[in-house]
N, C-alpha and C positions, 0 to 999 in steps of 0.2 A: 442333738435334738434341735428342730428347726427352734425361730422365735415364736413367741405366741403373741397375738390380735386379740385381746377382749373388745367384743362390742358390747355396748350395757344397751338396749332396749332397740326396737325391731320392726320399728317403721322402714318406711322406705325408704331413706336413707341410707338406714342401716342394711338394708337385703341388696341394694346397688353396690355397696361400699364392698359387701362381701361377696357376692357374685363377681369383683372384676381384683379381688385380692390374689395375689398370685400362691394358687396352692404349693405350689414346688418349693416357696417361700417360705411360710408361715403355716405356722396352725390357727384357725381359725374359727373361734365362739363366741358367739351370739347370747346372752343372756336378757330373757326375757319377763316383763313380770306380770302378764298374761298368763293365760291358757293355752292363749292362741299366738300368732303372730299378725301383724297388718292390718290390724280392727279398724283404726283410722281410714287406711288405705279404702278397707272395704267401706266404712261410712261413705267417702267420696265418692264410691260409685252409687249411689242409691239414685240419684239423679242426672243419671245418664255419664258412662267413667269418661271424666275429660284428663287425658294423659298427659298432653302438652297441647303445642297451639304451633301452627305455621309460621314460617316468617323467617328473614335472615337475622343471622346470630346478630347484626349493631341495631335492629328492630327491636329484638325478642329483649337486651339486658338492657333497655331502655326504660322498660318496666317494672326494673326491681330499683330499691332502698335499702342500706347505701349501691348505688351500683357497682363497684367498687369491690363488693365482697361478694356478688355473684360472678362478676365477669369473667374471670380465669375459668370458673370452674363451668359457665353452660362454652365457653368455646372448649373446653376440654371434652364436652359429652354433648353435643347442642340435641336439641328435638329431632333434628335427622339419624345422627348416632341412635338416641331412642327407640325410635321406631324399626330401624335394622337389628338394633341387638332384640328387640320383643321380637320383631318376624323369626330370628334364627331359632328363637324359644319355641318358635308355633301360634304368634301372638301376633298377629296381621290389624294392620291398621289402616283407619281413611280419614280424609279429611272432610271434617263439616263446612256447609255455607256459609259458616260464621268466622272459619279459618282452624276451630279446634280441632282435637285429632282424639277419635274415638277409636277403641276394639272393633273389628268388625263387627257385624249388630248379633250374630250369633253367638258370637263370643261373652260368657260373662264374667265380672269383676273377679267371684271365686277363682275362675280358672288362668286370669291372670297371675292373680296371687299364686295359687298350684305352679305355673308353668317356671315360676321364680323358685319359688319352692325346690320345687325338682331339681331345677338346676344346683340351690348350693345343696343340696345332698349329692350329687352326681362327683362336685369336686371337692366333698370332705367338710362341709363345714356342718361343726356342731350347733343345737339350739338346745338351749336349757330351760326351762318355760318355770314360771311361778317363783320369778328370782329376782325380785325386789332390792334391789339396790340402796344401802343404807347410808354408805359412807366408809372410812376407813376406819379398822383397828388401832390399838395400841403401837402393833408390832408392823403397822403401813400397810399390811392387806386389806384389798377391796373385802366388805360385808356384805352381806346381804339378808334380809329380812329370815330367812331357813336357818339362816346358822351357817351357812357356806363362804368359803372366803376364799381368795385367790391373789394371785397377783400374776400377770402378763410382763411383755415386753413393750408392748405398744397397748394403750388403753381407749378405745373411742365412744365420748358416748352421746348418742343418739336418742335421750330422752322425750324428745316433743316438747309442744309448748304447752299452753294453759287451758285451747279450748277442749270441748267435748268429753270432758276427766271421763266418761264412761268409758272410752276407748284406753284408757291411763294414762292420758297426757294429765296428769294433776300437779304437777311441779314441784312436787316434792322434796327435787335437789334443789331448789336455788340456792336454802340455807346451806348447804352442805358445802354448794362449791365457794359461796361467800366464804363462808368458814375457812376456805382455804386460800384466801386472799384474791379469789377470781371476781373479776368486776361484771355485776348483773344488778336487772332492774326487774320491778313487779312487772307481771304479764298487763296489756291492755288488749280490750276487743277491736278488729280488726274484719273484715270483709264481711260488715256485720248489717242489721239494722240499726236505724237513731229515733231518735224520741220529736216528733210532729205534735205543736197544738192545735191539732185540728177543730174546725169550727163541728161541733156536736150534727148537726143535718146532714152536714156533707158527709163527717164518717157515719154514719146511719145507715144512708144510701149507696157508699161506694167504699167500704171495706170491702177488705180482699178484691179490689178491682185494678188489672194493670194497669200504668200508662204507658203506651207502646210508642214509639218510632220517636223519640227524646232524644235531648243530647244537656245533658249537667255539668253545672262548672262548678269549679271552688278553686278560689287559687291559683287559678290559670291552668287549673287541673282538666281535664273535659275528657268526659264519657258518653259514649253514645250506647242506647240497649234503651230498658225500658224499668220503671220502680212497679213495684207494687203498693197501695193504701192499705197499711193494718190499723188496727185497732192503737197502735201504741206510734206511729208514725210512718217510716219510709224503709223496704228492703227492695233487693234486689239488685243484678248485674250493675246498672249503672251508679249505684251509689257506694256497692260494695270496691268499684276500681278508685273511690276517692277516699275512701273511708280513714287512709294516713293521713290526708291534707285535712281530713275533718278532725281527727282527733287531735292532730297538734296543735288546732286552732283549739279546741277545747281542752287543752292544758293550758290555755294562757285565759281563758273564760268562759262560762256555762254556756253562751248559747254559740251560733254563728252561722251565718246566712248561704247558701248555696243559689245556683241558679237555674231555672228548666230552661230549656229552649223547649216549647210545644212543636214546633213547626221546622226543624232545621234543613229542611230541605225546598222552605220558602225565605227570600229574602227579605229584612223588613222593607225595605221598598214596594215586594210585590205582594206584601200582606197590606199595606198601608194603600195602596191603589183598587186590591180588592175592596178594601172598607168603604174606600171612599166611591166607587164606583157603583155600590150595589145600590139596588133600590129595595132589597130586603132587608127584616128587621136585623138592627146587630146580629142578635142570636141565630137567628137564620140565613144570614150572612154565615160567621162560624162554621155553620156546620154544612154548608150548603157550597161554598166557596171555597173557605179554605179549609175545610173536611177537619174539623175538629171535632174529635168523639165525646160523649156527653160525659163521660168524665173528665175530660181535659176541661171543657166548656164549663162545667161545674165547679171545678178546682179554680177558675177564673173569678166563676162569680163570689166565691166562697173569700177568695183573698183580696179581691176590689171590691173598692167601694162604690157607690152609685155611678159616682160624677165619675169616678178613673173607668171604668167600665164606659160608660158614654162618650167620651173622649176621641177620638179615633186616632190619635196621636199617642196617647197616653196606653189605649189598649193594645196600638200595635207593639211599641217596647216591652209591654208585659207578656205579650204573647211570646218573642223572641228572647227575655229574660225573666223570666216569673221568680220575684224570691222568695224563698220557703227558708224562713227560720228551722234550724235543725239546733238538740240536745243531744244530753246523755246516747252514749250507743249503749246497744245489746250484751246481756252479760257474758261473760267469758263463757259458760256450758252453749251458750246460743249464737255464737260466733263461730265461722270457717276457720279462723285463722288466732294468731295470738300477734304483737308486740311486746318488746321484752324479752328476758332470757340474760345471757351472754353477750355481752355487747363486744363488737367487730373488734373494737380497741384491743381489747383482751387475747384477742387470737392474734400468731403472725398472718402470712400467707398462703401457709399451707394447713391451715385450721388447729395449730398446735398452742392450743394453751399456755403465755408467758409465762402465768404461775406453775404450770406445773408439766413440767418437759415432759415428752412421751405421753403426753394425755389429748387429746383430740376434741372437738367436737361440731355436729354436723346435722341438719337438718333443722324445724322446728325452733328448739330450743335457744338457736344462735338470734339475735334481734336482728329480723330482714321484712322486708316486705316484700310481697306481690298480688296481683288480684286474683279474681279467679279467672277462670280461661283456661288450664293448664299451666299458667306460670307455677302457680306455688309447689306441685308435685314436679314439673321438670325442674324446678331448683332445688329439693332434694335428692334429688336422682342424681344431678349433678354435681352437687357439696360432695356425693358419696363416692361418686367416679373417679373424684378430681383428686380424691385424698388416698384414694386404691394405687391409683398412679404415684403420686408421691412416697407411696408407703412403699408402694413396690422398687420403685425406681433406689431408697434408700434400702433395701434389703437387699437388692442387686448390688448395691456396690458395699457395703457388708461381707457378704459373699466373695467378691473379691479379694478386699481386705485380707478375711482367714484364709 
């Protein structure tokens, strides 16, 4: 009998991990404690599927936390591998103005998922769906919520993290692997929104309105995209790519300060020479000069004060650094992503649990960062790839051995 591969849970990770397992090798199952498989997967595509993102591979793992524990694994599988191994599926991909890398436009998320799908049915892999993973027996087999138990050769598991529990990322194992001596931390919100005290008027009139063509710091952090004004404070691409530098800063205290750039595609020099140059009023200077949209202009009035707003010195610095107090982020169900899990320490290199040999794990669940843009799914894909390979690589020489 070959070895057996349990995968506990069936994100995307886990459908790479197993797609690129060597069937000749192993037998390979997937246990799932859905209905479905890929629910997550499919959330991500609701707005528009971003698969991954352009760029050379010492670009692309510049953008993960720790870097360190993505690296091996996207130069084992990078975004290019990606897109060839989906086209081979029937999965054709282009790249956006932005640099992401979408399905072609006909193409949609379900039939992603299908085209995966198919495939590990095509090379023998099992899915066992509504299999709740509970912990282990008396007698060292895996449990599971049914009554069914098992025990593998190689054990991987692919849990997720904390956001969107409707999908079943609800973390259920942390305790479990605690239990087993494996070092993990509570999930924190991550690619999320934060909490804005906004002056009452301002959010009146310009909730739900974008701020477009930005660029925000924290930390020496910098994003450029665009936030949106809710009701509760600040979401969107450019704050979602800062949102670790903001949360570490709010593990040491409640609030902490970020910065806009309104303008970054004027220098303060030639913001400060329009001010001073014009013979219209500030305001219509602003918007006239240097084309500031009435909610940026607003967002000005709202945070200065009379005399810093008249200034023309004092308003250019705030034009090119506006700081906005940010709180509390967005709860883990209203978050992209999680922090937390399995912390990197815990794993070797090849994602093998110190405590507990022949045990895996990979995607979500492991403590990593990335923003959005397609990082955070090409670095699952990649966790999955990189350990296919190892897994393989040690069954092959196994294989020898006998």
């Amino acid at each position: 009998m070959k070895p057996t591969i349990a995968i506990i849970g069936g994100g995307p990770s886990a459908l790479l991990l197993a797609a690129h397992l060597d069937p000749t090798l192993y037998t390979v199952t997937i246990y799932e404690q859905q209905k479905t498989l890929g629910r997550k997967f499919l959330v991500a595509g609701k707005g528009g599927f971003n698969l991954t993102h352009e760029g050379t591979v010492e670009d692309f793992v510049e953008h993960y936390v720790p870097r360190e524990l993505l690296s091996s694994a996207i130069k084992a599988f990078t975004p290019s591998d990606l897109r060839e191994w989906l086209a081979e599926r029937g999965i054709t991909t282009y790249i956006g103005s932005s640099g992401r890398v979408f399905p072609t436009q006909e193409i949609k998320p379900i039939e992603v998922l299908q085209a995966i799908l198919d495939y590990l049915d095509q090379i023998g892999v099992s899915i066992k769906y509504q299999e709740q993973w509970t912990g282990w027996g008396t007698d060292g087999r895996f449990t599971f919520a049914s009554g069914h138990t098992l025990e593998a050769t190689h054990t991987v598991f692919a849990l997720g993290g904390g956001s969107w529990r409707i999908t079943g990322s609800d973390g259920h194992w942390l305790s479990i692997l605690a239990g087993k001596g494996v070092r993990v931390s509570p999930f924190r919100a991550v690619n999320c929104g934060f909490s804005v005290a906004w002056d009452d008027d301002y959010l009146d009139s310009y909730s739900g309105q974008p701020i477009k063509n930005i660029e925000v710091t924290h930390d020496q952090v910098r994003s450029t995209g665009e936030l949106t004004i809710t009701d509760y404070g600040l979401e969107g691409n450019a704050i979602y790519a800062m949102s670790y530098s903001l949360q570490q800063a709010l593990q040491e205290s409640n609030t902490t300060v970020l910065t806009i750039d309104l303008k970054p595609m004027l220098t303060l020099n030639e913001i400060t020479d329009r001010l001073t140059s014009s013979t219209l009023s500030i305001s219509q200077t602003l918007i006239k000069k240097i084309k500031l949209s009435s909610v940026k202009l607003a967002l000005l009035k709202s945070t200065l004060t009379k005399e810093e707003y008249l200034n023309i010195e004092t308003l250019a610095l705030r034009i090119k650094a506006l700081p906005i107090q940010v709180s509390s982020p967005r709860s883990l169900d209203e978050a992209i992503s999680t922090l937390g899990g399995v912390a990197p320490s815990a794993l070797t290199r090849h994602l093998e649990l110190t405590a507990l040999p022949h045990h895996y794990c990979i995607g979500e669940m492991v403590d990593w960062f990335a923003p959005t843009g397609g990082y955070l799914l090409q670095g699952c894909f990649s966790m999955g790839v990189h350990l296919a390979n190892y897994l393989n690589a040690l069954g092959k020489n196994n294989s020898v051995q006998l």
